[in-house]
Every structure is written in structure tokens, then in C-alpha cells.
C-alpha positions in Angstrom: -0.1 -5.0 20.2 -4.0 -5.4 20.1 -4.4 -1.6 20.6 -1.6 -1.1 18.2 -3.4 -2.4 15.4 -6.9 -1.3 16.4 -6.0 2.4 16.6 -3.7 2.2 13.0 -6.9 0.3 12.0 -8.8 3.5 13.0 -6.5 5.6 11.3 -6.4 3.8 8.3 -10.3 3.6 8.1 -10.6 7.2 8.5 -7.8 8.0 5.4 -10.1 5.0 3.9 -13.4 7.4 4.4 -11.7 10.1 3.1 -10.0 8.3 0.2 -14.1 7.1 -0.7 -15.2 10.4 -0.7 -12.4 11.9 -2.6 -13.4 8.9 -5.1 -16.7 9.9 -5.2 -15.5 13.7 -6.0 -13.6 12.4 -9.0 -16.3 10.0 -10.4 -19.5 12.4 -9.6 -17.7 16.2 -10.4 -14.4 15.0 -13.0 -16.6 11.3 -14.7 -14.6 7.9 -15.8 -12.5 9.5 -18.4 -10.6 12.2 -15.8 -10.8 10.0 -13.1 -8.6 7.3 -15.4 -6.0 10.2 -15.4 -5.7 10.8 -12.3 -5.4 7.4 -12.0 -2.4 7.0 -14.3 -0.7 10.1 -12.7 -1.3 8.3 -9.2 0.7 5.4 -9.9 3.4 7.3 -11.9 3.8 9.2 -8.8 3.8 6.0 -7.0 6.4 4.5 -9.1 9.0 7.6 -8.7 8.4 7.1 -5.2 8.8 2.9 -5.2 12.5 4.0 -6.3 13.3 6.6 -3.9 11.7 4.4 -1.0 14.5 1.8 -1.9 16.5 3.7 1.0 13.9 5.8 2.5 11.2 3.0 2.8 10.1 0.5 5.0 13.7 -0.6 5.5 14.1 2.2 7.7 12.0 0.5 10.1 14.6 -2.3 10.5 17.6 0.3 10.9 15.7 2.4 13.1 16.4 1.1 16.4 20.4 -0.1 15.4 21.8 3.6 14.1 21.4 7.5 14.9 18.7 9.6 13.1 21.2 12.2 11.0 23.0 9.3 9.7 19.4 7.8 8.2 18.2 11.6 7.3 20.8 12.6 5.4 21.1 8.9 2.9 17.6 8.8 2.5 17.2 13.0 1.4 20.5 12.3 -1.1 18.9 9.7 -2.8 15.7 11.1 -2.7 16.7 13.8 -4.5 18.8 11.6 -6.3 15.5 9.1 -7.5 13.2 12.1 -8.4 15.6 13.5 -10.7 17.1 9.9 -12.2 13.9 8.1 -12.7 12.2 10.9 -13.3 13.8 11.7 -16.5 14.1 7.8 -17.1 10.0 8.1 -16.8 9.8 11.2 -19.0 12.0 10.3 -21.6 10.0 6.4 -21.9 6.8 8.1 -22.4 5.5 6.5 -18.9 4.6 9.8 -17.3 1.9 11.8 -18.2 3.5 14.5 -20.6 1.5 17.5 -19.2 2.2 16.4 -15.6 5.5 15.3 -15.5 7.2 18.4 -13.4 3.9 18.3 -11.0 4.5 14.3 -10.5 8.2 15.4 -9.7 7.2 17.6 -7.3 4.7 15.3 -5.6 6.8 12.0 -5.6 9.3 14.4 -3.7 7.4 15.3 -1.3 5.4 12.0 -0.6 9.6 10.7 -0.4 10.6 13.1 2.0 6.8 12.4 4.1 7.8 8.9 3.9 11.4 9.1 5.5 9.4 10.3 8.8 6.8 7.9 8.3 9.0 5.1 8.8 11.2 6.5 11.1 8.1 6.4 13.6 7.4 3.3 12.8 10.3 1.5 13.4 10.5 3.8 17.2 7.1 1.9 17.8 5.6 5.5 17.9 2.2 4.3 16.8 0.4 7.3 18.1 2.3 9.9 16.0 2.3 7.8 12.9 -1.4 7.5 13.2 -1.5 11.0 13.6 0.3 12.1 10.5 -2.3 9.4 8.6 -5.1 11.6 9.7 -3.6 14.7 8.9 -2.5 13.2 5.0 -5.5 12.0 4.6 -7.9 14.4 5.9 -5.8 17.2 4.0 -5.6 15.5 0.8 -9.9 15.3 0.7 -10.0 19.5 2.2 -7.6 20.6 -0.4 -8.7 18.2 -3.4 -13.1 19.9 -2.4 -11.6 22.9 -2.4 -10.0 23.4 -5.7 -13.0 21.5 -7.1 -15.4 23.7 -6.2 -14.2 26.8 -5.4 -11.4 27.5 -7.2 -13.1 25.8 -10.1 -10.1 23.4 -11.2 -10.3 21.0 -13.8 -9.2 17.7 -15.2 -6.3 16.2 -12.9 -5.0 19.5 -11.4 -7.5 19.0 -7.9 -5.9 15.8 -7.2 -2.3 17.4 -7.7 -3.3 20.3 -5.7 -4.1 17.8 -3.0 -1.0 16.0 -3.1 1.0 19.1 -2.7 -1.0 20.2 0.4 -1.2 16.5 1.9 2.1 15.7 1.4 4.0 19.1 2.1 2.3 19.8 5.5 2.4 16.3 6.8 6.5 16.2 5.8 7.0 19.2 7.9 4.7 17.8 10.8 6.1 14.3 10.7 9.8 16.2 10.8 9.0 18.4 14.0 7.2 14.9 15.8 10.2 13.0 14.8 13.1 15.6 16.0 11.2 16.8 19.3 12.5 13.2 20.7 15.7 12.4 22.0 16.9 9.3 19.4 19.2 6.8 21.4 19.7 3.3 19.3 19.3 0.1 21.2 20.3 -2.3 19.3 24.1 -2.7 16.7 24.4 -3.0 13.5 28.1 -3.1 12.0 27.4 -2.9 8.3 27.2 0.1 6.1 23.8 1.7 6.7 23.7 2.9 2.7 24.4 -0.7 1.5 21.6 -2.2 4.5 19.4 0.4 3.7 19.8 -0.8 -0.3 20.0 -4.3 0.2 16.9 -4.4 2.7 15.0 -1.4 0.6 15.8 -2.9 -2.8 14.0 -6.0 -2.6 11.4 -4.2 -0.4 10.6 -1.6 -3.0 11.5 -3.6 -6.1 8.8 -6.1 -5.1 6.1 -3.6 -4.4 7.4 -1.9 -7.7 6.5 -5.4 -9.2 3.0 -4.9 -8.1 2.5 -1.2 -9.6 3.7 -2.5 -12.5 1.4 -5.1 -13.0 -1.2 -2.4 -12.5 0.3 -0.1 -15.1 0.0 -3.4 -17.7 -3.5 -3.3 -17.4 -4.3 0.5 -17.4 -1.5 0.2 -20.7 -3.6 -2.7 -22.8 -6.9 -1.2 -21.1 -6.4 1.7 -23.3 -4.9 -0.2 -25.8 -7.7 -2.5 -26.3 -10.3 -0.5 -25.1 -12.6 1.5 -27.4 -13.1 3.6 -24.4 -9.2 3.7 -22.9 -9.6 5.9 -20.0 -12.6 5.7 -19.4 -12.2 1.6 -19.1 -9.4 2.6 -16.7 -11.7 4.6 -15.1 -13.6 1.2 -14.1 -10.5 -0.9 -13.1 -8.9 1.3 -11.3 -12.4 2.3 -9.2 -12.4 -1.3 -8.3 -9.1 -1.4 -7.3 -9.3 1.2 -4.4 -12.6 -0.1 -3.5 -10.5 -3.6 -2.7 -7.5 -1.3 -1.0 -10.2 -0.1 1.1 -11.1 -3.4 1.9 -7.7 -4.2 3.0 -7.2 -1.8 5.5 -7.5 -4.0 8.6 -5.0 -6.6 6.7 -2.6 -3.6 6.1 -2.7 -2.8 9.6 -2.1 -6.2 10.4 0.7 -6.1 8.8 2.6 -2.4 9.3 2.3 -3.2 13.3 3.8 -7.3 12.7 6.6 -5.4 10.9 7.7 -2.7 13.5 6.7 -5.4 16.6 9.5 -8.5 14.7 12.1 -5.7 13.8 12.7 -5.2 17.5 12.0 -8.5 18.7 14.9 -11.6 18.9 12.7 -14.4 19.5 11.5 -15.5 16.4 10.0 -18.5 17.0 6.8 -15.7 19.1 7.4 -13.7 15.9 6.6 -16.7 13.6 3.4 -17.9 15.7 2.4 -14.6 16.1 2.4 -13.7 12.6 0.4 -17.6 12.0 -2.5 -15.9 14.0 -2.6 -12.7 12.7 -3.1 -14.2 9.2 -5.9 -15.8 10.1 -7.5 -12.7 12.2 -6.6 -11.0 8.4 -8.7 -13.2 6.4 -11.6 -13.5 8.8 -11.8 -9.6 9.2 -11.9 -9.2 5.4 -14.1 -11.8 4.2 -17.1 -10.5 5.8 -16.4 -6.9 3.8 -15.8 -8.6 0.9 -19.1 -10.6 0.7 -20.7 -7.4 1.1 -19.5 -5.9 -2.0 -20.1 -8.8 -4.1 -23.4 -9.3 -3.3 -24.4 -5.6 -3.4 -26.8 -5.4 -6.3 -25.3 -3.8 -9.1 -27.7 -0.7 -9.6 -26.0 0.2 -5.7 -22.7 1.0 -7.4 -24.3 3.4 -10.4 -25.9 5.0 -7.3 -23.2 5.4 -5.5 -20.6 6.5 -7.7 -22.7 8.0 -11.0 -24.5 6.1 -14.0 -20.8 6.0 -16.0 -19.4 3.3 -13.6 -22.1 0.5 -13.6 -19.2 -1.8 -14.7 -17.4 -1.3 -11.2 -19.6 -4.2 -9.8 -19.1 -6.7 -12.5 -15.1 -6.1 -12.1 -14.9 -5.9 -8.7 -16.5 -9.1 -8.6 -13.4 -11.0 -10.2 -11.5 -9.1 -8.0 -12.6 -10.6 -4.7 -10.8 -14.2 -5.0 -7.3 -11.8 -5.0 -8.2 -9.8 -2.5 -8.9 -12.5 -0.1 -5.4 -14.1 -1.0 -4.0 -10.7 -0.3 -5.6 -10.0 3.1 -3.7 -13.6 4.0 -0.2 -13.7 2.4 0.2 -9.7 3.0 0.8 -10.3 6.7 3.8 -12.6 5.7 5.2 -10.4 3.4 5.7 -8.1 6.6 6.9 -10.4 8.5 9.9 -11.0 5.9 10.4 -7.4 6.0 10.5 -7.2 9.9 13.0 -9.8 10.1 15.4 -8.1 7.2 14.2 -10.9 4.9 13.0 -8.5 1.6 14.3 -10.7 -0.4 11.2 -12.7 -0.1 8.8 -10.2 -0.9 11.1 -9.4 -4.9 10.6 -13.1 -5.2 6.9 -12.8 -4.7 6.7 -9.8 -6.5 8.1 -11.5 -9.3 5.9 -14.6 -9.2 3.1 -11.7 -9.3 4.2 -9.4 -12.1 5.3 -12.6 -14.3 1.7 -13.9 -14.1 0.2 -10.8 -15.1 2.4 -10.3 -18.1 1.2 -14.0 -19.2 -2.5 -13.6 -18.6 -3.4 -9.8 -18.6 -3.2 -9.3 -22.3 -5.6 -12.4 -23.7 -7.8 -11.8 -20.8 -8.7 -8.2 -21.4 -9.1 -8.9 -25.2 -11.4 -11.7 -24.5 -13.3 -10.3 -21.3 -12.4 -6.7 -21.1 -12.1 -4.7 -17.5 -13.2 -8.2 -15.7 -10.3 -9.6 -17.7 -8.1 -7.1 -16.2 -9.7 -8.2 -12.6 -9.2 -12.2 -13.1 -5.8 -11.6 -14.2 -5.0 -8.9 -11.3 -6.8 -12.0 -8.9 -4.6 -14.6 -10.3 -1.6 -12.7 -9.7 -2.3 -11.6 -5.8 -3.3 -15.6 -5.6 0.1 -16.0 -7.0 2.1 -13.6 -5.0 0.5 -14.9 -1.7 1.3 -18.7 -1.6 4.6 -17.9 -3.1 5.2 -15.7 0.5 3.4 -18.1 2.7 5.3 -21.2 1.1 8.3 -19.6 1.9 7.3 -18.8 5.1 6.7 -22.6 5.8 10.1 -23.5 4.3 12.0 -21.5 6.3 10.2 -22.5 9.3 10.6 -26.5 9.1 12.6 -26.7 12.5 9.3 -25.3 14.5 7.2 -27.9 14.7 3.5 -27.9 14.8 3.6 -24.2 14.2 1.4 -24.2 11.5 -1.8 -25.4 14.1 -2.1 -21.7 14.6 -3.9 -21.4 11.1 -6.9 -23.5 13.0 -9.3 -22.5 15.1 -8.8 -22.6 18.5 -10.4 -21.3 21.8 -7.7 -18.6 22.2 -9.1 -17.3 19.1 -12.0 -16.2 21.4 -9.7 -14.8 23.6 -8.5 -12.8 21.1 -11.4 -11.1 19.9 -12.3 -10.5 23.4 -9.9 -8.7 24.2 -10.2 -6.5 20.6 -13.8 -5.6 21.6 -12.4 -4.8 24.7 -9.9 -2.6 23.3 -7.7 -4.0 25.7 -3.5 -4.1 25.0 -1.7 -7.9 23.7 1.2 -7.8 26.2 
């Protein structure tokens, strides 16, 4: 499981590297005001995709191993199709979608659905090495394509980043699909209800609590520009500092992709619980260190880094921190609820989440600006993460003393030996 994680880690990191530079495209070549577009067309796309991942999502993972492949294929193309066309128009017709974007976000959210389907499908076959692979190809084509139509085919304002998407997205879909077919598919485990309705029960709450989460981003690009004498470009800011923490939280989300496909196929969950106990700790201890780093970075680093317009990325991402800390930590038992066909969990928490940003995300950005959007976006992750890990306690009263794993012990040591060791968990 070690190796698992450390080679998604890898992956991850690598999509990470390229994610930074393609950041550093937008804010050096495009400046604040374009890169706060492409940021509002990113999470429309995102949220068309929230939608159709409801059945082609992460709850594939639990299905995975307890029906066939064409059964799985054809639901989650239907109502792929089916979301890009529904909520599209839903978006379109609400003024949430970018008006001179709307048919290219279609296009990408479809593709990035279909990518996805595959995606999970590996996941849940504990195919770690192909999944891993199709990161690096994303990723690696999504920063190629989005240079390219930068500076050679001269492309301005958001259209790089959609060129990238189609490239990224397209190619991988077709990849993942050949990876995913060239193996004979034989289902080990049963499952005797309806895969549409397990698929939309599991997905629902899955997609419906991330969903939460995008949305309590799109409050505070919405009174950012609202409020904001500078609206996109203030976007611009936030939303800088919130990749630079999603970066952070690679190792955490690695953590936690790996958890899920390892308790989906496991029936002890008792070693799933512990398990999970010490690799929310691992989380937290991996992330801090990355996240002292960035705060104390002296602010004239960031205008360096990422151009004289976005000297108010280290201020924000400074009230960020506290929330990304509480992330790295209840994230893992988030995925542990999904592994287990628990999503319910995660719409609760997702709730808890979007409810505290809709109380606090308005007076805090008229009183403190874009650091008022990153104590309020703080306060909800702290939110969203001891909602999960109360639950997670709750629901585990009968094991006793299980909660000792959250000290530190001398298999701790162990542990990291065997990381730097790069040697397997059996």
C-alpha cells in the first residue's frame, strides 16, 4: 500500500509541477484579470462535471469489483451525456457560465466526464500503475498544449487553457479507454441491487458534497467581484492561493484516493478503520512542514515568482493555512466513508462546509477583502473536517481504544522507514 501511495504521490507531484508552471504561464503571459477567467471557467467546468460524476464518479470505485464493465460504461456515458446537456443549459440559462464559453465548457466537462469514467474504473481494479499513468499523460498534456497556444499560436484571454483541456482530456479518454478494455474484467465480489440506483445513491452524496465545496468557492469568486473594485482581478489573488494550497495537498489526496480503492475491496473494517487513524496522522505531518514554508516565505518571494500583480497571494494564502491543515486531516476520512459506500457522510460534511461559508464569506470579504475570502474558506474546511472525523468516531464506538492510533508510536518509525525505503505495506 506504501508504494501505492508513494508512486500516486509521484504522479500527483508531477501534474502538481506542471499545474505551477501552467500557473505561472497564466499569471506572467495572461496577468490577474485573465487568470480570474480562467478561473471562473475552471470551476464551471468543474461543476458540469460534479453532476455527471454523480454516476460516473468515485462511486465507480465501489461497483468496480461487484459488476461487469459494459454494464458501468454504458450508465455512466447515458448520463454523461445526459448531465452536459441538462445542467448545462440549467448553467447557461442562470447566468453561472461564462457567456462566451459556454459551448467550449460543454465540450470540456464532456470530455473530462468520459476521462473520468476510466479513471475510476482503474481505480477501483487497484490498477495503480495505469491510473498514475494517465495523471502524467493529463497533466503533462494540459501544460504542452496550454505553451503552445500561448506562444506560438498567439492565443489570448481564456482560449490557451480551453485548448489545453480539449487536448488533456480528449487524448487521455481515449488512452484510459484502450488501458481499461485490453484487460479481461471478471467481478469478485456481488452486489444484488440496481447498479443505476447504487451508482446514484453512492455518487449522489459523493458528488453532491464535493459540489458543496465548488460552490463555496464560486461564493467567493461571486461577492469577490461583487465587492471588489478590482473583481477579477481580486479573483485573480484568491483563486492563486487556492491552487497553491491544492498543491499542498497532494500527498493528503494521495492518502486518500489509495485508502478508498484499498477499504472498497476489503471486509474487515475494523484494519480499515485503524488504518485509515494512521494515515491521517501521516496526512497532517507530511503537509505541515510544506505549509510552514509558504507562510513564512517573505512576501517579495511571491511577486517574484508569480509577477508584481499578485503580491496579495501571500497575505491570503496566509489565512488559508489553518484550512488547509484541517483538510490534509479530515480529507483521508472523507475517503474512507466513500470506500465503505458511506457518501452519505461526505453531503453531510459538505453541507456543514457550504453553510458556513454562506454565513461568513460575505461580511468577511467586505470587511477584509481577498483574506476575508481565505478566513472564511479556512473556517469552512475546519468545519467540514471535524464534522467527517466526528462521525468517523461515532460510528466507530464498538472498537475500543482505536483512536490511540492518532498518537505517536514507535511503529510510526517503522512506517517511515519503510516509505524511505520505498518498500510495499503488505
Amino acid at each position: 500500500m506504501l508504494r501505492s501511495i508513494i508512486t500516486n504521490f509521484s504522479a500527483r507531484l508531477i501534474g502538481a509541477i506542471m499545474n505551477f508552471f501552467m500557473l505561472l504561464l497564466t499569471t506572467h503571459a495572461l496577468g490577474k484579470e485573465v487568470r480570474g477567467e480562467i478561473s471562473i471557467i475552471q470551476l464551471s467546468i468543474n461543476i458540469v462535471h460534479l453532476i455527471s460524476d454523480i454516476v460516473g464518479g468515485p462511486g465507480l470505485v465501489y461497483l468496480v469489483p461487484r459488476t461487469k464493465l459494459s454494464v458501468l460504461y454504458i450508465t455512466g456515458w447515458l448520463w454523461a451525456l445526459f448531465s452536459c446537456a441538462g445542467i448545462g443549459v440549467i448553467l447557461m440559462q442562470g447566468g453561472w457560465m461564462p457567456e462566451a464559453y459556454s459551448t467550449e465548457v460543454l465540450i470540456a466537462s464532456f470530455l473530462l466526464s468520459l476521462n473520468s469514467i476510466n479513471m475510476n474504473i482503474l481505480l477501483g481494479q487497484q490498477r495503480i500503475k495505469e491510473y498514475n499513468i494517465l495523471l502524467y499523460v493529463q497533466n503533462g498534456l494540459m501544460f504542452v498544449t496550454m505553451a503552445t497556444s500561448i506562444f506560438i499560436l498567439k492565443h489570448e484571454h481564456a482560449v490557451p487553457y480551453l485548448d489545453a483541456c480539449y487536448a488533456a482530456y480528449g487524448i487521455t479518454f481515449l488512452s484510459g479507454l484502450i488501458l481499461v478494455l485490453r484487460r479481461k474484467h471478471e467481478p469478485k465480489l456481488t452486489e444484488n441491487r440496481s447498479v443505476f440506483m447504487v451508482l446514484f445513491a453512492n455518487g449522489f452524496f459523493t458528488q453532491i458534497a464535493t459540489l458543496t465545496h465548488q460552490l463555496s468557492i464560486r461564493q467567493s469568486y461571486y461577492h469577490l467581484e461583487t465587492a471588489m473594485h478590482d473583481n477579477k482581478a481580486s479573483v485573480g489573488i484568491f483563486s492563486t492561493a487556492i491552487s497553491l494550497g491544492e498543491a499542498i495537498l497532494l500527498f493528503s489526496a494521495s492518502v486518500a484516493a489509495i485508502l478508498m480503492s484499498r477499504v472498497s475491496n476489503e471486509t474487515g473494517d475494523e484494519i480499515s478503520r485503524r488504518r485509515t487513524l494512521r494515515l491521517s496522522k501521516f496526512s497532517v505531518a507530511v503537509t505541515l512542514p510544506a505549509v510552514l514554508m509558504f507562510v513564512l516565505l517573505p512576501a517579495e518571494f511571491y511577486t517574484w515568482l508569480l509577477g508584481k500583480d499578485f503580491s496579495g497571494v501571500h497575505s491570503t494564502f496566509r489565512t488559508l493555512a489553518p484550512g488547509i491543515m484541517l483538510v490534509s486531516f479530515g480529507t483521508v476520512f472523507g475517503h474512507y466513508f466513500s470506500g465503505s459506500g458511506k457518501h452519505y457522510m461526505n453531503f453531510f460534511s459538505g453541507i456543514c462546509a457550504l453553510s458556513i461559508t454562506l454565513m461568513l464569506v460575505h461580511t468577511f470579504i467586505h470587511l477584509y477583502g481577498t483574506d476575508g475570502a481565505g478566513w472564511s474558506a479556512s473556517l469552512s474546511y475546519g468545519g467540514l473536517s471535524v464534522f467527517i472525523f466526528t462521525m468517523f468516531v461515532i460510528t466507530g464506538r464498538k472498537y475500543n481504544g482505536e483512536l490511540k492510533e492518532l498518537l505517536p508510536n514507535r511503529s510510526d518509525l517503522d512506517f517511515i522507514k519503510r516509505i524511505l525505503n520505498r518498500k510495499g505495506e503488505k
